[in-house]
C-alpha positions, 0 to 999 in steps of 0.5 A, a space after each residue: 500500500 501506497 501513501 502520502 504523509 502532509 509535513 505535519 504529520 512527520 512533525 508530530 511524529 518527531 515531537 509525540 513519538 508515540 502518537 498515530 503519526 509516529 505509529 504510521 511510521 513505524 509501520 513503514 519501518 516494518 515493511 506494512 506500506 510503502 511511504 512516498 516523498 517529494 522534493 517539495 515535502 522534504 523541503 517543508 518538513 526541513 522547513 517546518 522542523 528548523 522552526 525555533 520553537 519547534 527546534 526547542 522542543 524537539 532539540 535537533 540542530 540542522 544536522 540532526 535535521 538533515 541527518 532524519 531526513 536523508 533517512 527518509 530519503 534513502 528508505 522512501 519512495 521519492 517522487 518528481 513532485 513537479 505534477 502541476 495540480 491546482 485542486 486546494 485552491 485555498 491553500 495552493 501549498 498543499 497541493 504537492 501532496 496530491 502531486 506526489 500522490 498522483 505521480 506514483 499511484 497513492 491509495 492514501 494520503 494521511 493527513 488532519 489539514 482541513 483543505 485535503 480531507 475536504 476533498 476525499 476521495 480525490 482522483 481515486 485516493 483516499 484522504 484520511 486523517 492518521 486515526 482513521 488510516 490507523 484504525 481502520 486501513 492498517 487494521 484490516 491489512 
């Protein structure tokens, strides 16, 4: 099974190493799916994770940072991340999800932001919130 995690759910799973986000990676670790990036998601979940008051909470310094990324890197799927899609007209940054999604055939994009649940199922690929992916999805697998 394929999916897609927003940033914030690689975020969260930094900060709550033991929440939904963190357990739908550890599912990936152990081979149950198949996780797909982009250039443009690593580039936000840098971003995002280089916050200050990010960084004072989870205490990684940029190398650190790097050091968690070039994992995702190495172990993930990396798609292009250049398919033009415009379908989140109310937050256009979200739409590289949809893009990586669409360049290497998600089943799932795992998220809570508002403006991608709104549009599941899209293009065949369910959005679902981590709860729902966790509870009912990666249960009956």
């Amino acid at each position: 099974m394929r999916v897609v995690l927003d940033a914030n759910q690689f975020v969260s799973a930094v900060l709550v190493p033991v929440g939904h986000p963190a357990q739908i990676l550890a599912a990936w670790r152990r081979g149950e799916l198949d996780l797909l990036v982009s250039p443009p998601i690593l580039a936000e979940i840098r971003r995002v994770l280089l916050y200050p008051r990010l960084q004072r909470r989870h205490g990684w310094d940029k190398a650190q940072v790097d050091i968690f990324l070039e994992g995702l890197l190495a172990a993930a799927i990396l798609t292009p991340g250049d398919t033009d899609i415009q379908d989140v007209h109310n937050d256009p940054t979200d739409n590289k999800y949809l893009a990586c999604a669409l360049e290497e055939h998600a089943e799932y994009i795992i998220t809570g932001d508002q403006h991608l649940l709104q549009l599941d199922p899209w293009r065949g690929i369910c959005i679902v919130p981590p709860s729902i992916f966790l509870g009912t999805v990666l249960k009956q697998s």
